[in-house]
N, C-alpha and C positions, 0 to 999 in steps of 0.2 A: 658528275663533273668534278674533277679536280683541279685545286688549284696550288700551286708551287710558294710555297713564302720564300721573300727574301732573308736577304741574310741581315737586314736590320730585325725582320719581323720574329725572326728567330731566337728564341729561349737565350739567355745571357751565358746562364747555369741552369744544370737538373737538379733536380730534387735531391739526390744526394748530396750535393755541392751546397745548396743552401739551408739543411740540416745540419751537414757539419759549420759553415759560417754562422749561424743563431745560435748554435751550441753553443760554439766557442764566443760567439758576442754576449751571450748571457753569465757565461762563466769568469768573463773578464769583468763583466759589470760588478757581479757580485765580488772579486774581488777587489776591484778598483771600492767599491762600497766600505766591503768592512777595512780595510784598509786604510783611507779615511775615519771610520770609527775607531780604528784601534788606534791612529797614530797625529792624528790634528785633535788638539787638545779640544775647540768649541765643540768640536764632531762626539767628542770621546765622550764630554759631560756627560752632551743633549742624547746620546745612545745608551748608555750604559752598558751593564753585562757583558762586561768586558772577555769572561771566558767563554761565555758564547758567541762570543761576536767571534772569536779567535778561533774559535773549533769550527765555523761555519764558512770562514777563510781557511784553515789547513783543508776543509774537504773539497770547495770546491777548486784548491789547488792541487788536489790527488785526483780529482774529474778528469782536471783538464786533458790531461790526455787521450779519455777515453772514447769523446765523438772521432779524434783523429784515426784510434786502431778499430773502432766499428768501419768508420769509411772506407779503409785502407784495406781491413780485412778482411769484414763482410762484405761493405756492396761494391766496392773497385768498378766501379763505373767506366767506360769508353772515355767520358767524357772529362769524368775526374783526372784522368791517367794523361788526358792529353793538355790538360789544363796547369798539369805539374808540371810534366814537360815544356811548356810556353814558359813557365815560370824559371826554370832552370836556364833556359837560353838567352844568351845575350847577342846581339847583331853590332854590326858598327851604326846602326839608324838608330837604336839604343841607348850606345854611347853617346852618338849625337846630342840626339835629346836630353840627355841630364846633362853635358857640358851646356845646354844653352838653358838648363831650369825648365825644358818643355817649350820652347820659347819660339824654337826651328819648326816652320808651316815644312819644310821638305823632310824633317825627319821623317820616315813611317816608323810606327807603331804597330803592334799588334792588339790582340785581344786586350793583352795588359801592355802599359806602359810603365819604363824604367821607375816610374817610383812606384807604382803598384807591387814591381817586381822586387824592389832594397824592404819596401813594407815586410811582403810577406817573408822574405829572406831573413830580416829582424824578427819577425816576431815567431817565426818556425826556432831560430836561434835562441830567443831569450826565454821558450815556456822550458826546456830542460835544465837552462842556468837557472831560473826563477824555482824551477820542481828543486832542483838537487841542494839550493840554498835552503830554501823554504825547508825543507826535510832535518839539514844539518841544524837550522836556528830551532824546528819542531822537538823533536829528537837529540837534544845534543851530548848527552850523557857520556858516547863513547868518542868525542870530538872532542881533540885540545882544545883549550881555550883562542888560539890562534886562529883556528879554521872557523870557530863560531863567530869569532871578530869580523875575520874576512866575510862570512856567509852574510853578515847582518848589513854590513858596509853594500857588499856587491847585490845582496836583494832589495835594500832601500832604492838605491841610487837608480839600477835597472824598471824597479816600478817608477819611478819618476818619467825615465824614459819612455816606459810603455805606456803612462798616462799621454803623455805629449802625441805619443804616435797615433793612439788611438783617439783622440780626440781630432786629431789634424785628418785622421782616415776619414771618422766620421764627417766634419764639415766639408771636405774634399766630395765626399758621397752622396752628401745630402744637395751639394754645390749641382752636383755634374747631374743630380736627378730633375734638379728644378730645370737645368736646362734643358733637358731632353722632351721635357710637355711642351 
C-alpha cells in the first residue's frame, strides 16, 4: 500500500540544499566570530592571538565560496535549480507583499517570500563584495593606498549589515519554526 504525501508533508529542501545552507551558516559564524575578536575591543582582550584569529577569518573567507561551486557544480540538484529559479522571480503578489511589510492575507506567496527573496539576493551579492575587499585589506601590497581605504571602509560597514541580516534571518527562522509545531 502506498500512500501520496502532501505538499505540506513534503521535504522543504534536499539534502543538497541544506548542506550548502550549514556550510554557509557555519562559515558566517565563524566569521561573524573572529570578527568580533579582531575588531570589539572587550572581544579582542578576552581572545587574544590576534594573528590567528586573523588567518582563521582570511580562510574561512576564501571557503566561503566553496560549498556554493560544489552545489552548483557537483550535485546541481532538480530541486536546487528550481529553488534558484523561485528566488530570481518576482510576481506583482510579491510586490505586493513587501509594499504592505508581509502584512496583505491576499498577497500569495510562494515557496519563498519577498524578504526571503531581497535576503538571499543581499547576501548572494555581499559574499563577492566581502571576498574581493577582504582579499585587497588581506593582500594589499600591490593596492594603492586608496583602494585599501575604500576596501576597509566598504568591508567594515557591509559586515555590519550582514551581522543585522543574519541575525534578523535567524530570529525570523527560529520565529516561523515555533510556529509551525
Amino acid at each position: 500500500m502506498t500512500t501520496s504525501l502532501s505538499a505540506d508533508a513534503a521535504p522543504r529542501f534536499d539534502a543538497v540544499e541544506k548542506a550548502l545552507h550549514w556550510a554557509n551558516a557555519a562559515l558566517f559564524f565563524v566569521l561573524l566570530a573572529t570578527a568580533a575578536a579582531l575588531f570589539v575591543d572587550p572581544i579582542s582582550t578576552w581572545v587574544g592571538r590576534r594573528a590567528l584569529v586573523r588567518d582563521v577569518h582570511v580562510l574561512a573567507g576564501l571557503l566561503l565560496p566553496v560549498p556554493w561551486l560544489l552545489a552548483f557544480g557537483v550535485a546541481r540538484t532538480p530541486a536546487l535549480l528550481a529553488d534558484v529559479r523561485r528566488l530570481d522571480r518576482w510576481t506583482a503578489d510579491d510586490r505586493r507583499w513587501l509594499r504592505s511589510l508581509g502584512r496583505d492575507p491576499y498577497a500569495a506567496v510562494d515557496k519563498f517570500n519577498p524578504g526571503q527573496k531581497l535576503n538571499a539576493a543581499m547576501v548572494a551579492g555581499a559574499v563577492p563584495v566581502m571576498l574581493g575587499t577582504g582579499v585587497i585589506m588581506r593582500w594589499f601590497e600591490p593596492f594603492p593606498l586608496d583602494w585599501r581605504r575604500g576596501a576597509t571602509f566598504v568591508h567594515d560597514w557591509l559586515a555590519v549589515v550582514l551581522f543585522f541580516l543574519i541575525v534578523g534571518h535567524v530570529a525570523l527562522a527560529t520565529r516561523s519554526l515555533v510556529r509551525r509545531r
